[in-house]
C-alpha positions as CSV (number, residue, x, y, z in Angstrom):
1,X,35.0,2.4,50.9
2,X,35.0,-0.1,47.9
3,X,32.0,-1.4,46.1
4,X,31.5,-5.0,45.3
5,X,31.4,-5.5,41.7
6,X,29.3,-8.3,42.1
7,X,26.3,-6.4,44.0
8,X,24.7,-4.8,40.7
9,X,21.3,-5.2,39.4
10,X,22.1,-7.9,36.5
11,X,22.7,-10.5,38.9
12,X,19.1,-10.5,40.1
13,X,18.0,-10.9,36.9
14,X,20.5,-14.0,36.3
15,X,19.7,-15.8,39.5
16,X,15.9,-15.0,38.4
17,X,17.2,-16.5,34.7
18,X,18.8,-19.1,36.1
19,X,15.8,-20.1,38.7
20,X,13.4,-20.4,35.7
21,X,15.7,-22.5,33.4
22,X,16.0,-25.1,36.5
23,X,12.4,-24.9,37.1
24,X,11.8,-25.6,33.2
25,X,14.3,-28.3,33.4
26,X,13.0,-29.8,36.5
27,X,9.6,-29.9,34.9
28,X,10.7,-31.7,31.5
29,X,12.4,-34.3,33.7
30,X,9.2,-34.5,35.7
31,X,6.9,-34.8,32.0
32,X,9.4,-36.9,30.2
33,X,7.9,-40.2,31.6
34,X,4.4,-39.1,31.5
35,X,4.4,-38.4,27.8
36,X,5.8,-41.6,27.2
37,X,3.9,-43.9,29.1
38,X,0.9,-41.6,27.4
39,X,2.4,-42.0,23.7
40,X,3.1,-46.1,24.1
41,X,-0.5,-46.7,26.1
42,X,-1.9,-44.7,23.0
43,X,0.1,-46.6,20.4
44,X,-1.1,-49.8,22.2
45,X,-4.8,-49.6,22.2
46,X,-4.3,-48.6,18.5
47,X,-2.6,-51.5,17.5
48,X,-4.9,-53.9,20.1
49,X,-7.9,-52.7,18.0
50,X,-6.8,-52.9,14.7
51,X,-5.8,-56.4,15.9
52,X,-9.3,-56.9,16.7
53,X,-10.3,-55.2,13.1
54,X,-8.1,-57.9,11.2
55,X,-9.8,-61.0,13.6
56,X,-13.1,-59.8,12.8
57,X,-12.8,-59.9,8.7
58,X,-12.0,-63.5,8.2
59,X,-9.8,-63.9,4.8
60,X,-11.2,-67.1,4.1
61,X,-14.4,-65.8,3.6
62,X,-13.0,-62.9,1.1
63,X,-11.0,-66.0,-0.8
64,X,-14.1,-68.0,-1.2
65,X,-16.2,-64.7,-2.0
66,X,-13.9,-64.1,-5.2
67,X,-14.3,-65.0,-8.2
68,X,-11.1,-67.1,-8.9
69,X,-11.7,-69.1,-12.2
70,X,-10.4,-67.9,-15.7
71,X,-12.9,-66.3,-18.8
72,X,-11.5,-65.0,-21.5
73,X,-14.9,-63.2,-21.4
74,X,-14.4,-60.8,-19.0
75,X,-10.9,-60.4,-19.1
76,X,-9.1,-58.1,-22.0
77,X,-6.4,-60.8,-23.5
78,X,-2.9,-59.0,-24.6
79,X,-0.6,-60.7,-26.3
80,X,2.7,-59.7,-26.6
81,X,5.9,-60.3,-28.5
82,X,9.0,-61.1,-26.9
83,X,13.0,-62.0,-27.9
84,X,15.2,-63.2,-25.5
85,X,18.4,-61.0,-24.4
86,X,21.6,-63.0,-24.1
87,X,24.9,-61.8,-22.2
């Protein structure tokens, strides 16, 4: 009688192989969406609240808060030669 050359012991260990990698695969397909809608829910409370950071701090305020008029007093003058470049 003949043997089968298929009916060793490696092709256990590939259908066993081959199981896993489909399970794997099955259960990246099954993440995929669920770390997305994680990533953009997390990326969208970041950017809601540092919304809310920028309403909060009123520019105007900051503009009127500065000091905006010119002193020579305070401010180190440098003056500085120049010559014009022609093509």
């Amino acid at each position: 009688m003949m043997q089968m050359s298929f009916l060793n012991k490696d092709i256990f260990r590939n259908i066993a192989i081959l199981g896993i990698v489909i399970l794997a695969a099955l259960l990246f397909i099954k993440l995929i969406p669920v770390i997305i809608i994680g990533g953009l829910a997390i990326w969208g409370v970041s950017k809601i609240s540092k919304m809310k950071k920028v309403k909060k701090k009123d520019p105007i305020d900051d503009f009127n808060k500065e000091d905006t008029t010119f002193s020579s007093d305070k401010d180190t003058i440098i003056d500085v030669d120049y010559t014009e470049v022609r093509r």
